[in-house]
C-alpha positions, -999 to +999 in steps of 0.1 A: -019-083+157-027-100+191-004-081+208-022-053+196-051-060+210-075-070+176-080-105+169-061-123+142-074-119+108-062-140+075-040-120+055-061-121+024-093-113+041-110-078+054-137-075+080-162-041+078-184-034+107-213-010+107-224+001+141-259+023+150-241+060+160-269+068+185-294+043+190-288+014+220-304-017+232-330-033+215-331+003+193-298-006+181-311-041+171-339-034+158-322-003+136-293-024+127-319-052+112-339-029+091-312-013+079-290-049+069-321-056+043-321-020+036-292-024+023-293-051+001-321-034-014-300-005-017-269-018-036-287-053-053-276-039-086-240-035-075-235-069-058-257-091-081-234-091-110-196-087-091-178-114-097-155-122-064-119-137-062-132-157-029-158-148-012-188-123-013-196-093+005-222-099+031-241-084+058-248-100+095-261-089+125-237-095+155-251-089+195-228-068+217-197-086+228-175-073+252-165-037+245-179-045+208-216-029+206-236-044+181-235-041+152-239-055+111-205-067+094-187-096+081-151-106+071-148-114+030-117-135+017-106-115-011-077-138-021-052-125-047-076-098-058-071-070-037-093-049-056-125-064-038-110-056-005-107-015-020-140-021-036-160-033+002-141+004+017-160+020-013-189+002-001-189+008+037-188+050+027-217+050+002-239+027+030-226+053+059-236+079+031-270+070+026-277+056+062-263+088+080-271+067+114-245+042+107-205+042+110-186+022+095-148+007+106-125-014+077-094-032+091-075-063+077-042-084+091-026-050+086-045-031+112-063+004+099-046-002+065-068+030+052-038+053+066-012+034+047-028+051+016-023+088+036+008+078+052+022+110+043+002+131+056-006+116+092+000+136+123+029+127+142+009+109+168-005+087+150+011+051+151+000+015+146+002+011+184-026+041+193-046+034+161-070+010+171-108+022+169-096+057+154-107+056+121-143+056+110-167+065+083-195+087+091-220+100+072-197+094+038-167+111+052-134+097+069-132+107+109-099+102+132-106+099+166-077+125+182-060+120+217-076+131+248-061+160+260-048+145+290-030+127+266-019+153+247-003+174+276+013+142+281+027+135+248+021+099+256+021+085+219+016+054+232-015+065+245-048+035+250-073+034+223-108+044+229-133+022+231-160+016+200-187+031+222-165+059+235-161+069+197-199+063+185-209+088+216-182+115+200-194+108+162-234+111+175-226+145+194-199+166+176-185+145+147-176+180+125-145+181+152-131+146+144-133+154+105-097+138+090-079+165+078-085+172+034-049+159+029-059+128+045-092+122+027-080+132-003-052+107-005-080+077+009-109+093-019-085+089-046-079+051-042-117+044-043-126+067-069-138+049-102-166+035-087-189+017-095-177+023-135-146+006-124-167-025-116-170-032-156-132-023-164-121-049-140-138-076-163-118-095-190-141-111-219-125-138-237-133-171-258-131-206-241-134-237-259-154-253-229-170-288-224-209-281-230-218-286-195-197-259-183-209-234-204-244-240-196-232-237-163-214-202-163-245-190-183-268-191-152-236-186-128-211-166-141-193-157-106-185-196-110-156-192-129-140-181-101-146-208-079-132-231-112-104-205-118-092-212-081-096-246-079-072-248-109-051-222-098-043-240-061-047-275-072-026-302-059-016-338-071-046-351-051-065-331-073-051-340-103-065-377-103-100-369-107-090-352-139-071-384-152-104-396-167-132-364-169-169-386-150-184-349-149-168-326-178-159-351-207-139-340-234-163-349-260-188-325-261-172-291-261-187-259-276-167-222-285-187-198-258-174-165-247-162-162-209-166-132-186-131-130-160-125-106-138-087-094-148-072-111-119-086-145-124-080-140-162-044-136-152-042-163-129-051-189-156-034-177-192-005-174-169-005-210-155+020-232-180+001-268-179+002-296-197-030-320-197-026-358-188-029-385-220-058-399-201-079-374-199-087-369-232-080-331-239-054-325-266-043-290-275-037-276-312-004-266-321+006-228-302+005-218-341-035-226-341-057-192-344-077-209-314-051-222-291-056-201-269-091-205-263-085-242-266-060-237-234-083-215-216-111-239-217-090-271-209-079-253-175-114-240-171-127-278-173-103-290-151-111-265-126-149-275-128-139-313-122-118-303-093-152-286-076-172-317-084-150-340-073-147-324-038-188-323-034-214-338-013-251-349-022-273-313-017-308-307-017-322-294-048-354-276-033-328-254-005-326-227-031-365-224-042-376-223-004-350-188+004-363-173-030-400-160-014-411-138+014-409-099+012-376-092+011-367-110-019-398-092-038-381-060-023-351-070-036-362-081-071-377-045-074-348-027-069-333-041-098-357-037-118-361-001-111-318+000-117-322-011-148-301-042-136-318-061-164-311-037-191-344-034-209-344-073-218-384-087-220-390-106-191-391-145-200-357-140-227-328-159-226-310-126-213-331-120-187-332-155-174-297-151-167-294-120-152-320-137-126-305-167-125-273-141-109-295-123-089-310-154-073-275-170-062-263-136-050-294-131-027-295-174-019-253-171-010-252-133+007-282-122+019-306-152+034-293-171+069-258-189+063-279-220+073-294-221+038-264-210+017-235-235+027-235-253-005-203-257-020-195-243-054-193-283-066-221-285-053-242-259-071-227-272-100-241-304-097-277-296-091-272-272-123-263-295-146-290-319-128-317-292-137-305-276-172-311-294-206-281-286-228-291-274-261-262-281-285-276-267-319-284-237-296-243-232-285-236-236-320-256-213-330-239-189-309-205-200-316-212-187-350-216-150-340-198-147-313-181-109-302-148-101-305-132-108-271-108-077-250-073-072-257-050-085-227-025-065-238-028-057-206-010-084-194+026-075-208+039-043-196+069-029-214+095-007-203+083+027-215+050+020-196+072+011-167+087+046-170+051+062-176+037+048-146+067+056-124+063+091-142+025+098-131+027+078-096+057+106-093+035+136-104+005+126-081+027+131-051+040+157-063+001+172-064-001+182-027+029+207-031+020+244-041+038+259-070+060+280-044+071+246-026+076+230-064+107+260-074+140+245-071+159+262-044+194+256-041+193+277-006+164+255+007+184+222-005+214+236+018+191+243+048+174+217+045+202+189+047+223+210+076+186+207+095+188+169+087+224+163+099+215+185+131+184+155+141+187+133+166+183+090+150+164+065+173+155+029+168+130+039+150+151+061+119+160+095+112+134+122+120+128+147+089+129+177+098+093+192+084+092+226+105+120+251+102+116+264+137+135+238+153+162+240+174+195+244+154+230+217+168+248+232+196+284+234+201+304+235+233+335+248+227+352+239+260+345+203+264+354+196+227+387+215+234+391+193+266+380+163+249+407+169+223+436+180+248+427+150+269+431+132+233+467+146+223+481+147+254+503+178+267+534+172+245+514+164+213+539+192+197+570+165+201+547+134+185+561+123+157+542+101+126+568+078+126+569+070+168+536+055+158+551+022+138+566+013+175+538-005+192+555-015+221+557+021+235+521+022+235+515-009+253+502+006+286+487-013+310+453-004+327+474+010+360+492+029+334+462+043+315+443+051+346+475+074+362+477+090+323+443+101+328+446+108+367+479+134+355+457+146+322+429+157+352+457+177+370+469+191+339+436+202+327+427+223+354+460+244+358+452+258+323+427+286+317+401+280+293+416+308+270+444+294+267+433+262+251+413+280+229+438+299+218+461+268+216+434+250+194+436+281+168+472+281+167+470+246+162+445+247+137+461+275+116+494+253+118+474+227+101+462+253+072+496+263+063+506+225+059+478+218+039+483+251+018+515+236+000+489+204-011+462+203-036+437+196-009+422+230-009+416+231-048+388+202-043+367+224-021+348+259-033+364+289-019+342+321-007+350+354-027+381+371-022+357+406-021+334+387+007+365+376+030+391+405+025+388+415+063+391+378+077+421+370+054+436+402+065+435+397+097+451+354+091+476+375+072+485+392+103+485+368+130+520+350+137+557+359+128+556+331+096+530+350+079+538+351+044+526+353+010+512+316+015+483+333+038+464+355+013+456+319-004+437+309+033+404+320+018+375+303+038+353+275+025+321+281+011+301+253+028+269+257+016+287+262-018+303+226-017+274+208+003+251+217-027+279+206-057+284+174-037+248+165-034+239+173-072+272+155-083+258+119-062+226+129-076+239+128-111+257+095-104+227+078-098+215+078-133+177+087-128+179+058-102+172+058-067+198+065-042+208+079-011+209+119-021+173+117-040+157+094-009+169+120+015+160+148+002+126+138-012+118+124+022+126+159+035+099+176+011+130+190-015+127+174-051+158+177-070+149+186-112+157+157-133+192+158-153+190+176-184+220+170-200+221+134-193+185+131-202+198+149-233+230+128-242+209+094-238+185+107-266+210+116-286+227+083-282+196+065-292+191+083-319 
């Protein structure tokens, strides 16, 4: 990514940027400020109860640096959940949405990974080395920044980037040209659509047997889980010995509580096979138990919280009461309340106290100076359980009603879901194509691989060919009949298959081979250039009467004896050895035998991928799936 002139990111992490489209100087400061607590205003309910793999989503204001203008942004560590990285792009078009002076720009490790998703439908231009500072959201929608059109009369595709400033001056005056094309958008739209419902179907409820301290913990921080989640996920044998005898999270004391995950971090820890040390004083039931599973669940969950406390450093307990005042955070607290984030609960409720308590460490972590919000996770746990009275009666109370937790059935995908999903990922790119460009064709499968075989490859691959109007192969009759003269030789006639077994009569030297070719040169320019044509047919038709008395011809399709009277007329007639062997020299239907070998390797792939379906699919042609073997598996099943 250096080479390409963007500074190195971590793979798992995503920076957004949000730049002022018009506005410059201490305008673009002073716009860029207002908007950054505008902003978290804005989308408070949204943020306030996401819980992220690693790190949040947070605003900063950056000066100009460089060719960089200034500008509002941050890079987020999503981890193994790439799901928040999708989830920020969703953010950075709603905030260009409703502050139409901003544009946004998302990149990651992988560059402007928002055209991978419309890879298909990119102009040819387009490449990883010209894409840099292209690709921007304005006013809601997706813009590319085209070539100049120096650089298009050039066809440089290499061409330089623009600058940020060069593209906020062309989004401020005339963004309606830069507008990505519908194809484009519609492939980008469709990966961020769900939103913000999706939010909630990404979470994973399910019952923990947890040390009591814990679950008064994740009641006023629920993101904390997956802080705990991680540690135990990553944890190393240097970890491990502060969890040989639990000082923080003892064993002793453990209440049934019910645990929000998102699905990824719910994944991460039913997956993990673990088996507690003796010392430490959690013992599982048998994998028989009704409960073992929450029993496991809650042991990792523990460990994971002992992990974060062991790793912490003394905090002040008053940092968090002193960023909790001032106008913004009463701004902030009224925009959930007029989002309903607390859902109707009476201020002063149990409920409600939580939902604050989340609201609080979202605005203390995300939204106040990083000064005040560098406080470890073991940290925060500390000074929780420092300033929380445990309640047992209270957690056993709740134990006794608790809900039902989700299904993860989820988790195991079987192969019939396998198929559906390859089945519906197939029909959604099949969605762009018009019901004329859906018929099956066998014509258009014909044309369509002779246009193939007549591209040029680079380095780079084959080039499809998209656009009928290209240029079809040429031919040049006389240098392939001098090339294959100079080949034979002049008494080719007198060559015999067996003179070939003798390898010492064809051990010329280079003196030799250079005077062959020297006398070939001679050769080739006393005869006329009819005359080797006319040798070459003679020569060919020779070769079609030896290979008329083999069964070579019956493997290939022959064109209609109606369609090719005249031309096997006229074989007939040319020679003194015509005979009744001719009238069999029907010509080969190509297009005929090009389409039955294609469908035959099609059929032999079994509904798997292979070369004939990759090809032609990348070329735009689907073949129909296999009837009759679709038809004789289902009958063998049954």
């Amino acid at each position: 990514m250096e080479g390409l002139g963007r500074p190195a990111l971590a793979e798992d992490a995503v920076r957004y940027r949000l730049f002022a489209a018009a506005a410059k100087g201490d305008g673009a400061e002073a716009l860029l400020r207002r908007c950054a607590d505008a902003i978290v205003v804005r989308f408070a309910p949204l943020l306030a109860a996401y819980i992220w793999q690693r790190e949040p989503f947070r605003l900063r204001y950056a000066p100009p640096r460089g060719e960089t203008p200034a500008h509002i942004g941050g890079t987020t560590l999503f981890g193994d959940n790439v799901e928040d990285e999708w989830f920020i792009v969703y953010l950075v078009r709603e905030i260009t949405r409703e502050f139409p002076g901003l544009a946004g720009r998302v990149d990651d490790n992988d560059g402007e990974f928002l055209l991978i998703e419309a890879a298909d439908f990119l102009p040819k231009w387009l490449n990883p080395e010209n894409s840099d500072n292209r690709v921007f959201f304005y006013k809601g929608e997706l813009h590319i920044i085209p070539l100049s059109e120096a650089q298009e009369q050039d066809c440089d595709p290499s061409a330089a980037s623009p600058t940020i400033s060069q593209v906020l001056r062309l989004l401020s005056s005339r963004s309606e040209e830069f507008l990505a094309a519908e194809p484009i958008r519609t492939a980008l739209y469709k990966r961020i659509s769900g939103y913000p419902e999706k939010i909630q179907a990404s979470l994973h409820r399910a019952q923990c047997y947890l040390p009591a301290g814990a679950a008064a913990v994740l009641r006023q921080r629920p993101a904390l889980v997956a802080a705990a989640v991680q540690a135990f996920y990553l944890r190393d044998p240097i970890d491990l010995r502060a969890c040989r005898s639990f000082h923080i999270f003892p064993p002793d004391q453990r209440v049934m509580t019910v645990v929000t995950f998102t699905k990824c971090l719910y994944a991460q820890l039913v997956q993990q096979k673990f088996v507690p040390d003796r010392r430490s004083g959690y013992t599982l039931p048998l994998p028989s138990h009704p409960q073992y599973k929450a029993y496991e669940l809650g042991m990792k969950l523990a460990h994971g919280f002992e992990i974060l406390c062991s790793k912490c450093s003394k905090v002040s307990h008053d940092s968090k009461r002193n960023v909790l005042s001032g106008p913004l955070w009463e701004r902030f607290l009224s925009s959930l309340k007029e989002n309903n984030y607390f859902k109707g609960e009476m201020e002063g409720s149990a409920k409600y106290l939580e939902l604050l308590c989340m609201a609080e460490d979202y605005f203390q972590r995300s939204v106040t100076k990083p000064e005040c919000s560098e406080e470890s996770p073991g940290d925060e746990i500390l000074t929780l359980l420092q300033t929380t009275t445990i309640d047992m009666k209270e957690f056993e109370r709740e134990a006794a009603c608790l809900p039902p937790e989700d299904d993860d059935s989820w988790l195991e995908i079987t192969p019939d879901d396998l198929d559906q999903m390859l089945k519906e990922a197939r029909s959604e790119s099949h969605s762009s194509l018009n019901e004329e460009e859906q018929k099956y064709d066998l014509e258009a499968v014909a044309e369509s691989m002779k246009a193939f075989v007549s591209k040029v490859s680079t380095h780079e691959g084959a080039e499809m060919p998209w656009s009928s109007d290209e240029s079809h192969v040429t031919f040049d009759v006389d240098s392939f009949t001098r090339a294959l003269d100079r080949i034979l030789g002049e008494d080719s006639e007198e060559l015999d298959s067996d003179d070939l077994d003798e390898e010492q009569e064809f051990n010329f030297s280079d003196e030799d081979n250079e005077d062959l070719d020297a006398e070939n040169q001679r050769q080739e320019e006393k005869v006329l250039p009819d005359e080797l044509i006319g040798s070459l047919k003679s020569y060919m038709d020779e070769m079609d009467r030896e290979l008329a008395h083999t069964n070579v011809g019956k493997s290939f399709t022959t064109q209609k004896k109606g369609a090719s009277s005249v031309k096997t007329t006229a074989s007939q007639s040319t020679g003194p050895d015509s005979g009744a062997e001719d009238t069999e020299l029907t010509p080969v239907d190509v297009d005929m035998n090009l389409i039955t070998n294609l469908l035959e390797s099609y059929s032999a792939q079994s509904g798997l991928a292979g070369p004939t379906s990759n090809i032609l699919q990348s070329m735009g042609v689907y073949l129909p799936e296999n009837a009759d073997r679709v038809g004789s598996n289902k009958g063998a099943t049954e």
